[in-house]
C-alpha positions in Angstrom: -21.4 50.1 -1.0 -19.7 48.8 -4.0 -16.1 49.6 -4.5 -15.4 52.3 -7.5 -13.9 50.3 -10.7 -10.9 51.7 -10.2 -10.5 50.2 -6.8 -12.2 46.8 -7.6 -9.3 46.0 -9.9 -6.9 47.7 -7.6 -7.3 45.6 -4.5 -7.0 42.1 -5.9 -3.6 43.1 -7.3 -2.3 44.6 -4.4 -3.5 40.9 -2.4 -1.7 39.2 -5.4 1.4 40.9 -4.6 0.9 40.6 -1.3 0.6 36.9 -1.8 3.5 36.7 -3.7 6.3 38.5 -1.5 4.9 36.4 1.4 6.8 33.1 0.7 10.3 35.6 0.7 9.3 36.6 4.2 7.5 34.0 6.2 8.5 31.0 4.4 12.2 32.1 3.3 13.2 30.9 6.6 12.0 27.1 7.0 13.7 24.4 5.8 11.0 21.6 3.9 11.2 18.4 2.7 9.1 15.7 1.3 8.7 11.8 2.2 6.7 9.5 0.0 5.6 7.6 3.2 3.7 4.8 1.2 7.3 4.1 -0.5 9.4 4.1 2.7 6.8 1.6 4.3 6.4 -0.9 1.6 9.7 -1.0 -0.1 12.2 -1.6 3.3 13.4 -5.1 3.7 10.3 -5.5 6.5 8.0 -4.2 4.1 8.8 -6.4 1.7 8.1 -8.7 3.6 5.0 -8.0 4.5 4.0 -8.0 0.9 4.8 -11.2 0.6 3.0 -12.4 3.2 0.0 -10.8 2.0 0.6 -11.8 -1.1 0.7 -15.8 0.0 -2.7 -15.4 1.7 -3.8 -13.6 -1.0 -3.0 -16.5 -3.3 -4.8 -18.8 -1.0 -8.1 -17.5 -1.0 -8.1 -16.2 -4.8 -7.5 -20.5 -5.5 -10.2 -21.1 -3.0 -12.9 -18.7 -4.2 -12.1 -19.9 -8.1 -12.6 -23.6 -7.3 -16.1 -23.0 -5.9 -17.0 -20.5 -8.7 -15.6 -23.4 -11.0 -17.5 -26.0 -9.4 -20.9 -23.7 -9.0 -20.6 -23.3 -13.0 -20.2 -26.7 -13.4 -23.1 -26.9 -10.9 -24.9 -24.6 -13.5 -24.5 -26.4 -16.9 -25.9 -29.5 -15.4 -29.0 -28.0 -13.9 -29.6 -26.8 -17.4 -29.1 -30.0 -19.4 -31.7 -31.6 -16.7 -34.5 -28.6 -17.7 -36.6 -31.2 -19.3 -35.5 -33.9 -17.5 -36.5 -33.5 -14.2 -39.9 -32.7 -13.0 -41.0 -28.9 -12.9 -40.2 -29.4 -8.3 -36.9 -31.0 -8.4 -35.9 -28.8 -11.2 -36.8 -25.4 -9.3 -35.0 -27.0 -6.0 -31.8 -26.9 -8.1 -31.8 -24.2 -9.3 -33.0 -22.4 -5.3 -29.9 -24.6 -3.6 -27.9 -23.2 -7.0 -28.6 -19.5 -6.0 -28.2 -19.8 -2.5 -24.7 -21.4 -3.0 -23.8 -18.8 -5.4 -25.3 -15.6 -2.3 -22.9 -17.4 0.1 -19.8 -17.2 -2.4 -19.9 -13.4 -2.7 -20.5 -13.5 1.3 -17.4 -15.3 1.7 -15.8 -13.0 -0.9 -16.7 -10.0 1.5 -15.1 -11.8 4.4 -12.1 -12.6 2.6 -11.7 -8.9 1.6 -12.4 -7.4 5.3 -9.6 -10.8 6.4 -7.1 -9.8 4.0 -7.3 -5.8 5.6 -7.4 -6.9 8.7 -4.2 -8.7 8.2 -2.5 -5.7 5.8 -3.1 -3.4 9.1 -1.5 -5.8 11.2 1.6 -6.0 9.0 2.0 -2.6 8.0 1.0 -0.5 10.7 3.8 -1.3 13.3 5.8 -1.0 10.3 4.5 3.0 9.8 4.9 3.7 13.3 8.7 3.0 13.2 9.3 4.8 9.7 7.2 8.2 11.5 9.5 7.9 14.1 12.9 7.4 11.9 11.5 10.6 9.7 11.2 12.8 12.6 14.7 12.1 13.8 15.8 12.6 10.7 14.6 16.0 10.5 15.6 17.1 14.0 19.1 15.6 13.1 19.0 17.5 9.6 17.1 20.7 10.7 14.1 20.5 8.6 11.0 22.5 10.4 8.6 20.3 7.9 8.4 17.0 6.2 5.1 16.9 3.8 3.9 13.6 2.5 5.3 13.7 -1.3 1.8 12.8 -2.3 0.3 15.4 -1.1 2.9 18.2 -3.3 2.3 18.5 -7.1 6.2 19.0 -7.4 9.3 18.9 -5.5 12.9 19.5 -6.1 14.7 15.7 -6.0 17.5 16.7 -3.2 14.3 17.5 -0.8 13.1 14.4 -1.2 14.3 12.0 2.0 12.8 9.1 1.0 15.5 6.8 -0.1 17.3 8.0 2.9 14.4 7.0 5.3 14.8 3.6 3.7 18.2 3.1 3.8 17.7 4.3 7.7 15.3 1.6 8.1 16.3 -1.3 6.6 20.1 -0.6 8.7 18.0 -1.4 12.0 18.4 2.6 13.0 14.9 2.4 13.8 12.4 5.5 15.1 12.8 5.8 18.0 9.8 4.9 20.6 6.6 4.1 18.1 4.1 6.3 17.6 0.9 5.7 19.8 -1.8 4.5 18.0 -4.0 7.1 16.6 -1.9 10.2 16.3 -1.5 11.1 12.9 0.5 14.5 13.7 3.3 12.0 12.4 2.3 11.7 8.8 -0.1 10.3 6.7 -0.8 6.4 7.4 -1.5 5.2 3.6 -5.1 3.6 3.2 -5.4 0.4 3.6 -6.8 0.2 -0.1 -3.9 1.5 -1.4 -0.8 0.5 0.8 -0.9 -3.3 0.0 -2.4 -5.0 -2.9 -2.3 -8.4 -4.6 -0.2 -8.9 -7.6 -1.6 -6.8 -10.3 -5.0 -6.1 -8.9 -7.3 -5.2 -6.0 -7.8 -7.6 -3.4 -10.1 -10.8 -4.3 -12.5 -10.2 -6.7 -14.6 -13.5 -7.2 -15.0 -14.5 -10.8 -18.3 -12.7 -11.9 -21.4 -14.2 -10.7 -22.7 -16.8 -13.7 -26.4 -15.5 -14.3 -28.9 -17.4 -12.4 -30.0 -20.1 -14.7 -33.7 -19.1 -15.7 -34.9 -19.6 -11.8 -37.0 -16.6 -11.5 -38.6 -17.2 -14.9 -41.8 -20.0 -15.1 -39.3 -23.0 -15.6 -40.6 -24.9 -18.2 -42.6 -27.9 -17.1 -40.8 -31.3 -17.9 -42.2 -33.5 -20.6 -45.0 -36.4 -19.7 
């Protein structure tokens, strides 16, 4: 049975205020604070160091991958100039060996992408373990019944935020205490490997875009006689 108008409007202001008095009674009590944990990973002195690290293999590849897309390029504008050179055979091989060098650039592109994780996870996740560890000492030592990743608040008074702190903690060699075990995230929020580490700038490797296959799956135009 539907609730008389009177009521309808009633109860949803009674919840409200329900909803409102309840942070005075059950949260009045708990003591909160915020970490930004992708901050205190990447910014101690090890962190930084991992960046770099990255960063050097990172540089690697991205003058690997542009050499072969320069030299596949190069590879292009000559198969063009010999269109009407070559017979209508040797032209179409070119252009097949062209393509299939150009499918197993953006193959090693996605291996160099899934490499470059790989390594970020090895770097940083030891790294995370010993910051979840310093971050609950911290609030056992401080009293804090919560610590919420900062990311995950749209605001937050700057004293509650521990961050700088954690940092400070970590790069003194206090440490966390025993690591976390892999796999437990009651700790905090382990940042995404997209987001944690990334090249100067940019997203990991991105090869040059692909130059457009030159005219291969059109009729080539037979050579002159």
């Amino acid at each position: 049975m539907a609730l008389p108008r009177t009521l309808s409007t009633l109860v949803p202001t009674l919840l409200a205020g329900l909803l409102l008095a309840a942070p005075t009674t059950a949260f009045a009590e708990q003591k909160i604070a915020v970490v930004d944990t992708q901050r205190a990973v990447l910014e101690t002195e090890e962190g930084m160091r991992a960046q770099a690290t990255l960063k050097k293999l990172f540089d690697s590849k991205q003058r690997e991958l542009d050499k072969k897309q320069e030299d596949l390029q190069k590879e292009r504008e000559d198969i063009e100039k010999q269109r009407n050179v070559l017979s209508a055979e040797a032209w179409q091989k070119r252009v097949e060996t062209w393509q299939r060098d150009m499918a197993q650039l953006q193959s090693v592109f996605v291996d160099y992408n899934k490499d470059l994780q790989k390594k970020q996870g090895e770097l940083t996740e030891p790294i995370f373990r010993r910051t979840v560890g310093i971050i609950k000492r911290l609030a056992s030592t401080e009293g804090y019944d919560m610590v919420v990743d900062k990311q995950a608040v749209p605001y937050v008074r700057g004293d509650l935020d521990l961050t700088d702190k954690v940092i400070q903690l970590s790069n003194s060699g206090a440490g966390g205490g025993e690591a976390e075990p892999k796999g437990d995230k009651k700790g905090g929020k382990q940042p995404a490997a997209p987001r944690t580490l990334t090249a100067p700038g940019a997203a990991p490797v991105a090869p040059p875009a692909a130059a457009p296959a030159p005219a291969a799956p059109a009729a080539p135009a037979a050579p002159k006689k």
